[in-house]
DRENDO-1510 file (C-alpha; in Angstrom, 1 decimal, always signed):
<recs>
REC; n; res; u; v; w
REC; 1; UNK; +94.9; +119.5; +112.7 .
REC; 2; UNK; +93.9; +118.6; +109.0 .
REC; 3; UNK; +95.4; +115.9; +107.8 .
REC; 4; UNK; +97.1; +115.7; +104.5 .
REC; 5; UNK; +95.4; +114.1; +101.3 .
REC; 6; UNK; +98.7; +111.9; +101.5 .
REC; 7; UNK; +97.8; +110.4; +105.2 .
REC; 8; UNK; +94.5; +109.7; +104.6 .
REC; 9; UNK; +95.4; +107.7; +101.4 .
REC; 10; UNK; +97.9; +105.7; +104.1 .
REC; 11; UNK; +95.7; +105.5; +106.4 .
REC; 12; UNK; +93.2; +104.0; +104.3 .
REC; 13; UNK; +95.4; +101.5; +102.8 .
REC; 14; UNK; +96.5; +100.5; +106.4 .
REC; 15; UNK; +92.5; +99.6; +107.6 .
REC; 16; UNK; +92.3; +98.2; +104.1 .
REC; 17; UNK; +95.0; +96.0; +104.8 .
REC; 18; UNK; +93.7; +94.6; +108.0 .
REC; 19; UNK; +90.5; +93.4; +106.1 .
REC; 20; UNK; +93.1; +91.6; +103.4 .
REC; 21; UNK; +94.8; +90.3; +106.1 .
REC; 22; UNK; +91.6; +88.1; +107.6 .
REC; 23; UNK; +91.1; +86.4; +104.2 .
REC; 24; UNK; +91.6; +83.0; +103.5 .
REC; 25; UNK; +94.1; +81.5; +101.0 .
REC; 26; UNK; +91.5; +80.7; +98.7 .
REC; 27; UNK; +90.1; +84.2; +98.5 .
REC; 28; UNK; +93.7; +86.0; +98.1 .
REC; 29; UNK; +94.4; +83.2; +95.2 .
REC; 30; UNK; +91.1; +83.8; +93.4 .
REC; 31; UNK; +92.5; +87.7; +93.6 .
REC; 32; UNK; +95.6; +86.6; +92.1 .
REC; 33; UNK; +93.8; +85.2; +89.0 .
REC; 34; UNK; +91.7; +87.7; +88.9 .
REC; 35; UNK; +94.4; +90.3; +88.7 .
REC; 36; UNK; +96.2; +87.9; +85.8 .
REC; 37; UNK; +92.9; +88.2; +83.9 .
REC; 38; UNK; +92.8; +92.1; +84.2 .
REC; 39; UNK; +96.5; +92.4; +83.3 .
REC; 40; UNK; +95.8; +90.8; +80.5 .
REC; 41; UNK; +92.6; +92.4; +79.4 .
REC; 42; UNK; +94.7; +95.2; +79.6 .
REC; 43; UNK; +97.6; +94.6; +77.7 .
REC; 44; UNK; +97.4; +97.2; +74.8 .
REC; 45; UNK; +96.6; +99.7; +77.4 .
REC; 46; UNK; +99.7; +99.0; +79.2 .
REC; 47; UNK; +102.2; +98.8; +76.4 .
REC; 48; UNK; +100.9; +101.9; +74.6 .
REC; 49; UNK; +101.0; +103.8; +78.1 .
REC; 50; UNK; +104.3; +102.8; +78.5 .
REC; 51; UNK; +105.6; +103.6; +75.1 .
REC; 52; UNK; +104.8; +106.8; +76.1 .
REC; 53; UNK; +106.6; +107.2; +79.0 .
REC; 54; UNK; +109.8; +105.7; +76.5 .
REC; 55; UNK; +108.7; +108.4; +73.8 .
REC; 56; UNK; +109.1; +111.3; +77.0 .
REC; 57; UNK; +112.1; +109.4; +78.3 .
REC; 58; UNK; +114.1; +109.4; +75.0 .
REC; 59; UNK; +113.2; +113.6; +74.6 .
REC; 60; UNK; +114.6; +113.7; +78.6 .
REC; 61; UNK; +118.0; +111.9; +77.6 .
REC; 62; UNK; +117.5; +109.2; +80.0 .
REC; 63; UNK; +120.3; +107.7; +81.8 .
REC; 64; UNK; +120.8; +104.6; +79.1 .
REC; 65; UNK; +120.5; +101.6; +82.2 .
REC; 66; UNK; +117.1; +103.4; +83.7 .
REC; 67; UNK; +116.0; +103.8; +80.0 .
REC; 68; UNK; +116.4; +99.7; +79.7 .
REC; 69; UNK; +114.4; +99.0; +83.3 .
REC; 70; UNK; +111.9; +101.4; +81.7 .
REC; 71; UNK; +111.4; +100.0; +78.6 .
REC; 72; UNK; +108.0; +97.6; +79.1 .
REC; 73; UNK; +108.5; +94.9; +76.4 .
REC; 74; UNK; +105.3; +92.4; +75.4 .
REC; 75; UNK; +107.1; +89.6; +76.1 .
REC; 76; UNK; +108.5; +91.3; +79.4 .
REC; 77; UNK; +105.2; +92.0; +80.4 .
REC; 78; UNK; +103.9; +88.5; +79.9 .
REC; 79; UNK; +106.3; +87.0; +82.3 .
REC; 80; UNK; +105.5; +89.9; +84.4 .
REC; 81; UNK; +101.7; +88.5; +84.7 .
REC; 82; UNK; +103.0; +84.7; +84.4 .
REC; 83; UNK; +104.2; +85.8; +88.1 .
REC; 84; UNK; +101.4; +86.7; +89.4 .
REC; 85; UNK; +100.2; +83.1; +88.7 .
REC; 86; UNK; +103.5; +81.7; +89.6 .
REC; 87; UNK; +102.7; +83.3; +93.0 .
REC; 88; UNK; +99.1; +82.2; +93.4 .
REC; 89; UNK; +100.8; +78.4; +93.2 .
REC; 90; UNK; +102.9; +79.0; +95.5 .
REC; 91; UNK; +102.2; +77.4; +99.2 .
REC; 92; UNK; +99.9; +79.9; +101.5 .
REC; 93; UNK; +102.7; +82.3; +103.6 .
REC; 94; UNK; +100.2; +83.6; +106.6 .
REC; 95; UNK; +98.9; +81.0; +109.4 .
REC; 96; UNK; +102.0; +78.9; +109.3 .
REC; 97; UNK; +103.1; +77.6; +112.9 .
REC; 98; UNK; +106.5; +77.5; +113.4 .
REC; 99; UNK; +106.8; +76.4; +117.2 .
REC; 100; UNK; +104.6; +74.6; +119.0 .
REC; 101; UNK; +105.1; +73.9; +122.1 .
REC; 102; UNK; +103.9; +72.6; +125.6 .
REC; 103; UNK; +105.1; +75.1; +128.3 .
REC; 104; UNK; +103.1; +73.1; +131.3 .
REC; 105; UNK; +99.8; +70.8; +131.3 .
REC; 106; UNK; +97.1; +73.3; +129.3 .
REC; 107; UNK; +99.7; +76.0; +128.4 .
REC; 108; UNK; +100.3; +75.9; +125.0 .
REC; 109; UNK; +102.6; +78.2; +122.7 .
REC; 110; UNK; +102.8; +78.3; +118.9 .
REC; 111; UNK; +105.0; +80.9; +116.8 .
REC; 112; UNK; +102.0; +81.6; +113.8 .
REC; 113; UNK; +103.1; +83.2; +110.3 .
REC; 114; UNK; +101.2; +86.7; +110.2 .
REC; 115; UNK; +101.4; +90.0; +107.6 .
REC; 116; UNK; +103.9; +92.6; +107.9 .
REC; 117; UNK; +101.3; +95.3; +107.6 .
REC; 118; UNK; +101.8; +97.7; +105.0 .
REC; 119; UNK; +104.9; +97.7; +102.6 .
REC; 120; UNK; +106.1; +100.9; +100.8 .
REC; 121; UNK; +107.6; +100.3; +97.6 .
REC; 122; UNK; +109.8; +103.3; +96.1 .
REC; 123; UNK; +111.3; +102.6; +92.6 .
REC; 124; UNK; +112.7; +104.0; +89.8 .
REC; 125; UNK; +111.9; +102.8; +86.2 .
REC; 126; UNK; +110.5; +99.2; +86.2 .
REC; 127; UNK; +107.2; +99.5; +85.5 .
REC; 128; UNK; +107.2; +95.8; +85.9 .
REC; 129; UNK; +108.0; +95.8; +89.6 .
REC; 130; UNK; +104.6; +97.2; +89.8 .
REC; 131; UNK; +103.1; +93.7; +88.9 .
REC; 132; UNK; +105.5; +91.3; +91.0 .
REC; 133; UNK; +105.1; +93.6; +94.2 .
REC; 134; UNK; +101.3; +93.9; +93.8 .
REC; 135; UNK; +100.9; +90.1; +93.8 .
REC; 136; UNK; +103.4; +89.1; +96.6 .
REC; 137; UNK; +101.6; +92.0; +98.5 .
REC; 138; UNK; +98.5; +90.2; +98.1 .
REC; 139; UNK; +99.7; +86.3; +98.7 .
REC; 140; UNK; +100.8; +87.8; +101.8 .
REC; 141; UNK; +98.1; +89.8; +102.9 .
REC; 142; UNK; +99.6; +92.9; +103.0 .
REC; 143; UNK; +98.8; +96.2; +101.8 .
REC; 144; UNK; +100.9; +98.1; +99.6 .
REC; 145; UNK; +101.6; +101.7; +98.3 .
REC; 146; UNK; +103.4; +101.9; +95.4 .
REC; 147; UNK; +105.7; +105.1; +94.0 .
REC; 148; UNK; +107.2; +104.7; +90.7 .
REC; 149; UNK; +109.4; +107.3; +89.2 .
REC; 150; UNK; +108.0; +110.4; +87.5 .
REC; 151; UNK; +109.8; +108.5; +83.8 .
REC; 152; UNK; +107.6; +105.5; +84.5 .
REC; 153; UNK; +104.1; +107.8; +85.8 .
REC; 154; UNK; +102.0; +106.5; +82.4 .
REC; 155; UNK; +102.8; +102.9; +82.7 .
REC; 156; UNK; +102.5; +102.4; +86.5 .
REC; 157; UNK; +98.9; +104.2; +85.9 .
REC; 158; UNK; +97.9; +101.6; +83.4 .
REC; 159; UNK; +99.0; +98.7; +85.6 .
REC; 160; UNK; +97.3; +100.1; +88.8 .
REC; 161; UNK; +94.4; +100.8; +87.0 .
REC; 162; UNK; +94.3; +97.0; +85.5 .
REC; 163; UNK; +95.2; +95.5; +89.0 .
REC; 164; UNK; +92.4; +97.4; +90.7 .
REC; 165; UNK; +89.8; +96.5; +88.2 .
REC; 166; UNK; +90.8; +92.2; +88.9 .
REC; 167; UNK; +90.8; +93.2; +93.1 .
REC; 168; UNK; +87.0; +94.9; +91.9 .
REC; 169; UNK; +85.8; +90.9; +91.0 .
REC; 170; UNK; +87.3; +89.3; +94.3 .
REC; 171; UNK; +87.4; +89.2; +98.0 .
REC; 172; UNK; +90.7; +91.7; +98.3 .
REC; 173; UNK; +89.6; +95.6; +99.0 .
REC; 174; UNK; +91.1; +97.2; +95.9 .
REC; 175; UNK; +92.1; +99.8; +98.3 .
REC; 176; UNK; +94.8; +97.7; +99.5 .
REC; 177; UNK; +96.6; +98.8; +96.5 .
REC; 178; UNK; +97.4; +102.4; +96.2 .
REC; 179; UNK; +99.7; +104.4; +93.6 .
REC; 180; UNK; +101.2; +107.5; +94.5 .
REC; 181; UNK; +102.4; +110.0; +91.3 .
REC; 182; UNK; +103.7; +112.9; +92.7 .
REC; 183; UNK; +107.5; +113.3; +93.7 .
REC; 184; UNK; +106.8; +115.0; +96.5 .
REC; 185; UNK; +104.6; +112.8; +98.2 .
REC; 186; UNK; +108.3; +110.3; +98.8 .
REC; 187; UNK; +109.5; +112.7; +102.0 .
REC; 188; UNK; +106.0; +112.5; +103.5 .
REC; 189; UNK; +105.3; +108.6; +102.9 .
REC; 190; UNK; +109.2; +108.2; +104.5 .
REC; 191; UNK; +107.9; +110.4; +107.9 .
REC; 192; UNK; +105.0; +108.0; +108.2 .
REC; 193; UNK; +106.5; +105.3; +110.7 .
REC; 194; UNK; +103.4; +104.8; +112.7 .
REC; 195; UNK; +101.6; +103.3; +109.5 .
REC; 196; UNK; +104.4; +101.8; +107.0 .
REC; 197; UNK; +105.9; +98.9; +108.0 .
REC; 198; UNK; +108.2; +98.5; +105.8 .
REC; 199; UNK; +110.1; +100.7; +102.9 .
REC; 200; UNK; +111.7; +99.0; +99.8 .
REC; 201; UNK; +113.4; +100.9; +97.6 .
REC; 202; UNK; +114.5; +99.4; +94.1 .
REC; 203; UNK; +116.5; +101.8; +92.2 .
REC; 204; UNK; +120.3; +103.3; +91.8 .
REC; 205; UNK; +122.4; +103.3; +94.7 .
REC; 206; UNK; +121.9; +107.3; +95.6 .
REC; 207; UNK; +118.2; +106.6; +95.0 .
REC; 208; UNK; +118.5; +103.5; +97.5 .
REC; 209; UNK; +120.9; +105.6; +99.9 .
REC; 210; UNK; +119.2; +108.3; +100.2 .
REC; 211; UNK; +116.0; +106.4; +101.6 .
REC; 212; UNK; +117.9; +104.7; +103.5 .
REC; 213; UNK; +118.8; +107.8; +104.9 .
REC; 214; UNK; +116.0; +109.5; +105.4 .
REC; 215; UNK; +113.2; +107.7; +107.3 .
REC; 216; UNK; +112.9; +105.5; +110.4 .
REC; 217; UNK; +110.7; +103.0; +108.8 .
REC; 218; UNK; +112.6; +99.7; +108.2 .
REC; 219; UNK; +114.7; +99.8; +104.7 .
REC; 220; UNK; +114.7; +96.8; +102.5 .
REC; 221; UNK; +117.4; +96.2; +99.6 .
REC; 222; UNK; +121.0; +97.7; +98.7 .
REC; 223; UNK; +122.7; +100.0; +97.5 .
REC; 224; UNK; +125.1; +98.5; +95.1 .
REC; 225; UNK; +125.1; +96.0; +92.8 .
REC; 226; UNK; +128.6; +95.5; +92.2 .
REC; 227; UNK; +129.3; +91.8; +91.1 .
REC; 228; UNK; +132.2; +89.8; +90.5 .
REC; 229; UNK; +133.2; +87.0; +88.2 .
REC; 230; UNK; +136.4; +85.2; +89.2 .
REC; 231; UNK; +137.8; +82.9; +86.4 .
REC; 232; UNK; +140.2; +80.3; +88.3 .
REC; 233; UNK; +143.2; +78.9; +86.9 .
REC; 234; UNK; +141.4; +75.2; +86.7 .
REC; 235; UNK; +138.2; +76.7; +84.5 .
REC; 236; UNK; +136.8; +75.1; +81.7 .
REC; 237; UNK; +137.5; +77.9; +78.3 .
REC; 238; UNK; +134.3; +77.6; +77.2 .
REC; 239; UNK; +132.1; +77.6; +79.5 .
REC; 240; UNK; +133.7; +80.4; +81.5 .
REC; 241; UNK; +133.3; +82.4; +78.0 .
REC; 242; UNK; +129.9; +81.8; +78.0 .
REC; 243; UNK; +129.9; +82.5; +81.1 .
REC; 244; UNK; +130.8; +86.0; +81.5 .
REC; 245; UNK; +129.2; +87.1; +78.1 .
REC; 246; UNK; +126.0; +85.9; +79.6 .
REC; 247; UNK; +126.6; +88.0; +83.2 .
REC; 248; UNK; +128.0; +90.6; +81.6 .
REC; 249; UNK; +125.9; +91.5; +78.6 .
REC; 250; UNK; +122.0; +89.5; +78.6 .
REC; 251; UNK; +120.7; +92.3; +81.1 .
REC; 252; UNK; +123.8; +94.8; +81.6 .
REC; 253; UNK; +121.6; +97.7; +83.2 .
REC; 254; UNK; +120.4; +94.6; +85.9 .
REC; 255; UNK; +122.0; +94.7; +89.7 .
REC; 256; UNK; +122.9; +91.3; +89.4 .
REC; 257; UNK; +125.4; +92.1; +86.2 .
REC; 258; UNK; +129.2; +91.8; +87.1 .
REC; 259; UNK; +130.8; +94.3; +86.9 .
REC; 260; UNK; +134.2; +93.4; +87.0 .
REC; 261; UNK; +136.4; +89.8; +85.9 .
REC; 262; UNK; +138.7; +88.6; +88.0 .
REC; 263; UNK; +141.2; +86.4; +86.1 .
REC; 264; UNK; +143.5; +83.8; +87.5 .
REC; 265; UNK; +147.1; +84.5; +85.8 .
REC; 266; UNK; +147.8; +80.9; +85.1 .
REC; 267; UNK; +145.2; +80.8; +82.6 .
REC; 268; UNK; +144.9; +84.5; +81.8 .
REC; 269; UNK; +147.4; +84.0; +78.3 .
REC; 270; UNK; +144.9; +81.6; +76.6 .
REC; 271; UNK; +141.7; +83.0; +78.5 .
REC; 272; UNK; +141.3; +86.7; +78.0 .
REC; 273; UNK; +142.0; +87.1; +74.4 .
REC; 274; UNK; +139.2; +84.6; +73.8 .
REC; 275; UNK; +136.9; +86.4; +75.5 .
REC; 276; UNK; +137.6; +89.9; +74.9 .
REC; 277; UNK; +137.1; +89.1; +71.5 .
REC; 278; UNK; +133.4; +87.8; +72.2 .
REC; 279; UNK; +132.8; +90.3; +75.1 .
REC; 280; UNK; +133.8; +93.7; +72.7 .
REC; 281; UNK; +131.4; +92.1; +69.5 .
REC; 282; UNK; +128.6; +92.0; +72.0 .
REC; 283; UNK; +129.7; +96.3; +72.3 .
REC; 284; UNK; +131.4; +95.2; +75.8 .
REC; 285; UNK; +134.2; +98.6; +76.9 .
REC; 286; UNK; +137.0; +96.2; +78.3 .
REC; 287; UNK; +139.5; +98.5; +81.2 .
REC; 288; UNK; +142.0; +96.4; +82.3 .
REC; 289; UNK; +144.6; +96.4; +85.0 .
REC; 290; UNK; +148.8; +95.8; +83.4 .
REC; 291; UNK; +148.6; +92.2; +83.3 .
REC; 292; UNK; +145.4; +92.0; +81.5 .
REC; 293; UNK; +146.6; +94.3; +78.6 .
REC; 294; UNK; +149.3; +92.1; +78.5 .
REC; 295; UNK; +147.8; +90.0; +76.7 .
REC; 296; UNK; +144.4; +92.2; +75.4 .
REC; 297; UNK; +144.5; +96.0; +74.1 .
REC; 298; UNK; +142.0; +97.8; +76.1 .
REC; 299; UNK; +141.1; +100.6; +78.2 .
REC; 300; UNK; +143.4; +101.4; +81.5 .
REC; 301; UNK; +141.5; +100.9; +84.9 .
REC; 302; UNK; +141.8; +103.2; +87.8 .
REC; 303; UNK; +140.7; +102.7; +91.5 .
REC; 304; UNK; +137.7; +103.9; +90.7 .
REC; 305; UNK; +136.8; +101.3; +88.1 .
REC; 306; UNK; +137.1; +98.4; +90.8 .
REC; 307; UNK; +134.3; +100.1; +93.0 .
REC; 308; UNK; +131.9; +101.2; +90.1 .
REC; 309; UNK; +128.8; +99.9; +89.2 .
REC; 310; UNK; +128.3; +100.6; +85.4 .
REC; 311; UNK; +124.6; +98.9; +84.5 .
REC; 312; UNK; +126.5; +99.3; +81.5 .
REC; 313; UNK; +128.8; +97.8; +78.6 .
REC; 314; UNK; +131.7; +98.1; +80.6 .
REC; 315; UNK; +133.7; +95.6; +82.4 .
REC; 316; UNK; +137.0; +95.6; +84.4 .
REC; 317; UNK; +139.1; +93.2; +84.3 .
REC; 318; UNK; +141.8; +92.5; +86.4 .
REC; 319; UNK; +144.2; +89.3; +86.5 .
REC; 320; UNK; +145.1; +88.0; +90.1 .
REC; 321; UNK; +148.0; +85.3; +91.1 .
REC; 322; UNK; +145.8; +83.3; +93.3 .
REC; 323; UNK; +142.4; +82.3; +94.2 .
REC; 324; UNK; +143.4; +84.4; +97.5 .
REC; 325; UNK; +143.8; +87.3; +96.0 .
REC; 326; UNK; +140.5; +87.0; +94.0 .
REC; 327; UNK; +138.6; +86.1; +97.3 .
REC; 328; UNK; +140.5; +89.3; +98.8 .
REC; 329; UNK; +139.4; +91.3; +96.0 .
REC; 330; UNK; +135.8; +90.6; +96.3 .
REC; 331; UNK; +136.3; +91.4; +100.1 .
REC; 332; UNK; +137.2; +94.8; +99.3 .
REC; 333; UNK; +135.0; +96.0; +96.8 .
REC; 334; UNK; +132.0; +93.4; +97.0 .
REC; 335; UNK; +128.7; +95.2; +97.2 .
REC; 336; UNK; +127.3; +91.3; +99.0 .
REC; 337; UNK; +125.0; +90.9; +96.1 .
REC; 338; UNK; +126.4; +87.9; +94.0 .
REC; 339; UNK; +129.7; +86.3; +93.3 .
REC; 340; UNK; +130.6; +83.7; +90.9 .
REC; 341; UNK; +133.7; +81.2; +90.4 .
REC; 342; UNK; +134.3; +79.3; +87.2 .
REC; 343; UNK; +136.6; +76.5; +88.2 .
REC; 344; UNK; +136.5; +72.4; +87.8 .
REC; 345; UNK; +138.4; +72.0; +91.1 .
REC; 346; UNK; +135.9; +71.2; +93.7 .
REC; 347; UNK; +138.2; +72.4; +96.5 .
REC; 348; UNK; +138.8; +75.7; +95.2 .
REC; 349; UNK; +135.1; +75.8; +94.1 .
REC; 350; UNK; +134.4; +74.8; +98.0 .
REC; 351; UNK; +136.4; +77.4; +99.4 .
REC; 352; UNK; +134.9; +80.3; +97.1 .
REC; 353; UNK; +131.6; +79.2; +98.1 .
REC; 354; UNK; +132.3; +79.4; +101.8 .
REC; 355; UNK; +134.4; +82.4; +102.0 .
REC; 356; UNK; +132.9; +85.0; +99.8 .
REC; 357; UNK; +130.1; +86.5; +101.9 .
REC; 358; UNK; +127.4; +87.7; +99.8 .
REC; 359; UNK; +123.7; +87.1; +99.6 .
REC; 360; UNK; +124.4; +84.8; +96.4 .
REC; 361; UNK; +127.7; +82.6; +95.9 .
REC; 362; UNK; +127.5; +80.8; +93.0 .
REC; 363; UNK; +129.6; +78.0; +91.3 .
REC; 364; UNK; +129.7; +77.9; +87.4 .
REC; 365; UNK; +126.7; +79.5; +86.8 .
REC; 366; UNK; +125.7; +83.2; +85.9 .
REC; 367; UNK; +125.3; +85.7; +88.5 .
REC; 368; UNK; +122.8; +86.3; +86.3 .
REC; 369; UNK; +120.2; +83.8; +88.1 .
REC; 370; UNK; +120.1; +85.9; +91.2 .
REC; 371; UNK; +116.3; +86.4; +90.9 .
REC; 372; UNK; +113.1; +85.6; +92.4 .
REC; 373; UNK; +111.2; +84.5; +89.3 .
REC; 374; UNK; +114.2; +82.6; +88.5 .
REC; 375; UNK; +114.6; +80.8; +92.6 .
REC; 376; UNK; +111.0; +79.8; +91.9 .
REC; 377; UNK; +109.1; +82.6; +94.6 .
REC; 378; UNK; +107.0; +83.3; +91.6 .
REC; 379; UNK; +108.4; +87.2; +91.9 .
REC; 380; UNK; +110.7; +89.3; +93.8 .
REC; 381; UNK; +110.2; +92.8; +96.1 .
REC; 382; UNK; +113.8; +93.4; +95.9 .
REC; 383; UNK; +117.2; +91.6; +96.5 .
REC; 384; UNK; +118.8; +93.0; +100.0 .
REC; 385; UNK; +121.9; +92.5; +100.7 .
REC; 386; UNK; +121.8; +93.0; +104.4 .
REC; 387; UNK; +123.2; +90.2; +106.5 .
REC; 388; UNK; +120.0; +89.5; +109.0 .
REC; 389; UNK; +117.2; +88.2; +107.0 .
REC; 390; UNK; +115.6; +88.3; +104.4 .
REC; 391; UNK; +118.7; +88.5; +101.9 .
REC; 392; UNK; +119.0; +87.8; +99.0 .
REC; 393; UNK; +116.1; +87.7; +96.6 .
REC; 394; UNK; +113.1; +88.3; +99.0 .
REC; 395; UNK; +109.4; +86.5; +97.8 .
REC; 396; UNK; +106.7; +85.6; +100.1 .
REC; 397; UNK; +108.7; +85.1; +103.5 .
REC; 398; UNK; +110.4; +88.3; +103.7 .
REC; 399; UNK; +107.0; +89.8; +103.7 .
REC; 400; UNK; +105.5; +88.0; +106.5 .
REC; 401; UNK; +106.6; +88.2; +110.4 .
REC; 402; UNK; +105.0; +86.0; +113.3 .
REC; 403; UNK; +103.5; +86.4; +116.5 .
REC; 404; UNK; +103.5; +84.0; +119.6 .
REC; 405; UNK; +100.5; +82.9; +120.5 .
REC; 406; UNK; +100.0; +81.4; +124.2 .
REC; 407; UNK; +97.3; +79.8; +125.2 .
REC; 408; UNK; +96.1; +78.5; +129.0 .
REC; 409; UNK; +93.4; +78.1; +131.2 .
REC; 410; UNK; +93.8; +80.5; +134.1 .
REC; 411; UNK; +97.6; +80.0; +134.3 .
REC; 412; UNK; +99.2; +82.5; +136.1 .
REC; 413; UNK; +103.4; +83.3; +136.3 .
REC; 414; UNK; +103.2; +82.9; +140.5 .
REC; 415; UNK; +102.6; +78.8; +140.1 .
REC; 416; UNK; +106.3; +78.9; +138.4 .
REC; 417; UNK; +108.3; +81.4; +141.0 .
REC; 418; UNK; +109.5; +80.9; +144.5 .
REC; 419; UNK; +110.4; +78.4; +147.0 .
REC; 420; UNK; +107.6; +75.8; +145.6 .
REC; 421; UNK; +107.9; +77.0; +141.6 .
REC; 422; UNK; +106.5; +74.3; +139.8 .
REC; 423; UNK; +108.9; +73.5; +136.8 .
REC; 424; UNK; +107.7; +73.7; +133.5 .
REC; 425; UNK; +107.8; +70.7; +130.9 .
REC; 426; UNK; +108.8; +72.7; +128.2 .
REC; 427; UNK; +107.9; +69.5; +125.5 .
REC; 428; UNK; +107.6; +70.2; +121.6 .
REC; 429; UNK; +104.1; +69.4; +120.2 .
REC; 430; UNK; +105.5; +69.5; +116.3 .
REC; 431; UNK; +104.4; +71.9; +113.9 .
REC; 432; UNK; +101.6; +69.9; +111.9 .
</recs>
């Protein structure tokens, strides 16, 4: 049976990524920089490919939060390259030994830091993610094929392209790297089990759900996005204002946006029509519960609102009597990406930490900082909100595995069964 053009390209991609995965730190670095260089050679090429793609987008009515993900800014794009070197610095993933261990006299077993194999990326928008997944594919030795959405086809072109001319100069097969364009080719790649390792959608939740749905190949990432911001009745004004403008409104299309503002009622009357007033002049849609319009004319919530993720100008607002209530709240209609308190009571700030069960918990801070670049792993793949590892913002180790390596001379498992079973000294060697 013919095989399609589709499997060969896989197929390909998976030898290639064996080669990759024999190379040395120092090669996959020089790649990195390499890569950097070619980015940036190819910077007006990028930009003008992707205003094309906004030009098309506009003409298609794009969705408003996919059009911002789209949207390939220069200054955007330089951080996107100042990754790739941010990941190049950071300390080699593959190799590491983990256990090491003495099982008897000779017989000696490590756990060793290896590649996943070959990672398939489906996105929507973000042209950018093409550039962080690239270079954390390549730190970690695997290979990588890569399926932006039809409203990003231009830009994802011009990046592959530029990536592929860097890998040209180095050690790394270019063909490591692969882009797929057409829309069709997504129900294929998901069938392909035997040589994808690992699928990671980044998109909207029915994009996310609906591969998650639809292949047998392990899913990283989530769904929803749906974040909270509880404001307890021991917060300092200010900085909870600044705050929730700041998670609410620097990045509003971003998964790590709240979505909703939980308000303690003890300090909802001097609170909320403070920062209603600075959330609607930043063009913020405020829908409040009773007790929030109370004290602040605004838009009636429903159920719904509570369970919606709006990658918009919108936020809900609801006012609660207790920090319980807030934490029960979250518990309901948390999504397990990020939480945030903004409180100067340690206690309550320790009990918000340790209760809410989310991949981030944060204390006085954004939930806006929920980020790879931002945790220092150079770039993110995706945040996943599952509760086994990786969660969270995944860099370099959620794209590496291990194997146990034993090694003896002649040992054999009759020496340690039976009447006379020798015992085994089972004495840690360290891991340097």
């Amino acid at each position: 049976m013919t095989e399609s053009p589709l499997v060969q390209r896989v197929k390909e991609v998976h030898a290639q990524a064996r080669l990759l995965a024999t190379l040395n730190a120092s090669a996959r670095n020089e790649a990195l920089e390499q890569v950097a260089c070619a980015l940036e050679d190819a910077r007006e090429e990028i930009l003008a490919a992707n205003a094309a793609d906004c030009e098309q987008a506009k003409a298609n009515n794009l969705n408003p939060s996919l059009y911002a993900r789209l949207e390939l800014s220069s200054s955007k794009l330089a951080a996107a390259i100042a990754g790739v070197r941010q990941v190049a610095a950071l300390p080699d993933p593959l190799g590491q030994r983990q256990l090491h261990r003495e099982l008897d006299a000779g017989l000696i077993l490590s756990r060793v830091t290896c590649p996943l194999g070959v990672l398939g990326v489906i996105f929507e928008a973000r042209p950018d993610a093409v550039v962080q997944i690239a270079s954390l594919a390549i730190k970690s030795g695997n290979g990588a094929i890569l399926k932006g959405g039809q409203e990003a086809r231009c830009s994802c072109q011009a990046i592959v392209h530029a990536i592929h001319r860097g890998l040209e100069k180095s050690a790394v097969p270019a063909g490591a790297i692969a882009l797929l364009t057409d829309r069709a080719e997504v129900v294929e790649l998901l069938a392909l089990d035997q040589w994808v390792d690992l699928i990671i959608p980044r998109g909207t939740n029915e994009f996310v759900r609906y591969i998650q749905n639809n292949t047998r190949i392990p899913v990283l990432g989530h769904a929803d996005g749906l974040c909270h911001l509880y404001v307890d009745r021991a917060a300092d004004i200010e900085k909870a204002i600044a705050i929730t403008l700041d998670a609410k409104t620097q990045y509003p299309a971003a998964c790590n946006a709240i979505e909703t503002l939980l308000v303690h009622q003890g300090i909802a009357k001097e609170f909320l029509p403070k920062v209603a007033a600075v959330l609607e002049n930043a063009g913020v849609e405020l829908r409040g519960d009773a007790l929030a319009r109370e004290w602040v004319s605004m838009t009636p919530a429903t159920d719904a609102d509570w369970a919606t993720e709006y990658c918009d100008l919108i936020l809900s607002v609801r006012v609660v009597p207790s920090l319980e209530a807030a934490l029960e709240h979250i518990a309901t209609y948390g999504s397990g990406h990020t939480e945030a308190i903004v409180t100067e009571d340690a206690a309550a700030a320790a009990r918000f930490l340790q209760e809410v069960d989310a991949a981030g918990v944060f204390h006085n801070c954004s939930t806006r900082f929920a980020d790879g670049f931002r945790y220092g792993f150079g770039a993110e793949v995706g945040i996943s909100t599952h509760k086994l590892p990786p969660r969270g913002p995944v860099g370099l180790e959620g794209l590496v595995t291990y194997k146990y390596q034993l090694v003896g001379n002649g040992h054999i498992v009759a020496t340690y069964s039976g009447a006379n079973a020798k015992p085994f000294t089972h004495r840690d060697l360290g891991c340097q």
